[in-house]
N, C-alpha and C positions, 0 to 999 in steps of 0.2 A: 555099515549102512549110513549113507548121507539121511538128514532130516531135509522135508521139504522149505525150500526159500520163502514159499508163497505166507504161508502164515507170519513167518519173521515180517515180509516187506510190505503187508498189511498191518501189522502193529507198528509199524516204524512209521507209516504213513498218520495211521490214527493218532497215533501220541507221537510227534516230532521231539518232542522234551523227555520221551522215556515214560517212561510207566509208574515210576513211585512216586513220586507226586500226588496223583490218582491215588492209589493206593493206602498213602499215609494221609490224604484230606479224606478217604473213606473210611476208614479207622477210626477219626479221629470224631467224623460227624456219627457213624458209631456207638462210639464211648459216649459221648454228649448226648445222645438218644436214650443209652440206657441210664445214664446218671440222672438227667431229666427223670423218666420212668419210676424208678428203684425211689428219686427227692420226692415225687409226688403223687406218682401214680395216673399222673397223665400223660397221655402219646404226645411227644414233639410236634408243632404243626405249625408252620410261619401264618398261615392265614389268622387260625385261633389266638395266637399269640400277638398278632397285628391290631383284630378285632379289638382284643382286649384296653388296648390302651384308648378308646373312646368313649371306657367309661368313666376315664378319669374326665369326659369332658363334656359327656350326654348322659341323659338322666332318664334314658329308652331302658326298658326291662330287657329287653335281648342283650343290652349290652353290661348293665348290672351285671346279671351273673357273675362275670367274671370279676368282681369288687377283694372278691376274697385270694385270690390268685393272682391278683394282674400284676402286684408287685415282681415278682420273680419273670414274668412274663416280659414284661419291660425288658428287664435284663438281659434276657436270653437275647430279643428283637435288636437290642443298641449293641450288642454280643456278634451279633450276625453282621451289622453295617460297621462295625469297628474292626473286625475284622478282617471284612473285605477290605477296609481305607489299609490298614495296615501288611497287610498283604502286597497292598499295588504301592505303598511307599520301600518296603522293604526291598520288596524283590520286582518290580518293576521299573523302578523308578523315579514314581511320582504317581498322581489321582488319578484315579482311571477317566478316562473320555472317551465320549462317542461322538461320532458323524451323525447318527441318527437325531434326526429334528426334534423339537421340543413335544411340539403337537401330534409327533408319533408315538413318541415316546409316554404320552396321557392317556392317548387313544389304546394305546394296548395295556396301558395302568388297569384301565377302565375295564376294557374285557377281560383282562387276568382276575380283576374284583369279581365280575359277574361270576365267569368260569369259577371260583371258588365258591361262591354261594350256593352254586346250581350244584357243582357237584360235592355239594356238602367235607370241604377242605383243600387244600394246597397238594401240590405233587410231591413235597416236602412231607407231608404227613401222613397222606397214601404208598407214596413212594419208598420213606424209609421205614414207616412205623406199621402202617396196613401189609404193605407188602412181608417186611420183616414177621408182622405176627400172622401172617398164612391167611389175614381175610380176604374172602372173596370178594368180599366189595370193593377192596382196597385195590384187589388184583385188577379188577374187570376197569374200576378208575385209570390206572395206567395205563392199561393197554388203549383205552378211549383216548388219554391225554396224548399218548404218542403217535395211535393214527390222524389223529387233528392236528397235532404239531409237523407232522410230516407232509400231510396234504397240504395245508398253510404252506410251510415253506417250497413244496415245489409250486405252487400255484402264483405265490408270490414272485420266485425264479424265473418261472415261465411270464410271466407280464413283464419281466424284466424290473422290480422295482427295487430303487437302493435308496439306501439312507436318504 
């Protein structure tokens, strides 16, 4: 019995690089989820982990809280941007860049901020940690995040807008 083509020439489209890549940066963010977890006993979350570092710099009670944890939080945050820098020197071969304008590039800083407040965390935290530990909240987040990210980008498609 032949297997069908179509599934093969669907994944060879979606991953043009092959699939482990995916798979060993899924592992790997993973493992970093749980060890996070297991060190502290909080959910990974780039938003809460971002928040945090303002209180090294604001003297707001919202952002207090985090006085007692932000050290390790830091870390993780310069963890994430070191990462990527080294990523794109290693194996790409040099900084990453974009076409995309500066002022775009703010303006969606900005409602990626908002979008986080509103929906109380990052798709980073919903995503790997809510979703991972079966919350519903966490669930029903995603699937919000991704109908809105979908519509966005065909809406934007359809206007024809680029970088």
């Amino acid at each position: 019995m032949v297997a069908d083509p179509v599934p093969l020439q669907l994944a060879a489209e979606l991953f043009p690089n092959g699939i482990s890549r995916y798979a060993i940066g899924g592992l790997l963010v993973g493992l970093g989820t749980v060890v996070i977890y297991l060190g502290t006993g909080i959910p990974a979350g780039a938003s809460t982990f971002l928040e945090s570092t303002l209180s090294y710099v604001s003297g707001q009670s919202r952002f207090q809280r985090y006085v007692s944890s932000r050290d390790w939080r830091l870390v993780f945050t310069l963890g994430i941007i070191l990462g990527a820098a080294v990523y794109a020197v290693a194996f790409q071969g040099g900084a990453w860049t974009t076409d995309v304008q500066w002022w775009r590039l703010l303006i969606g800083g900005v409602f990626v901020g908002v979008g986080t407040r509103i929906g109380k965390g990052c798709t980073s935290g919903h995503g790997v940690c809510g979703v991972g530990s079966a919350s519903k909240t966490s669930i029903t987040g995603v699937i919000t995040f991704m109908i809105v990210a979908i519509l966005t980008a065909q809406i934007v498609a359809a206007l024809g807008v680029s970088p």
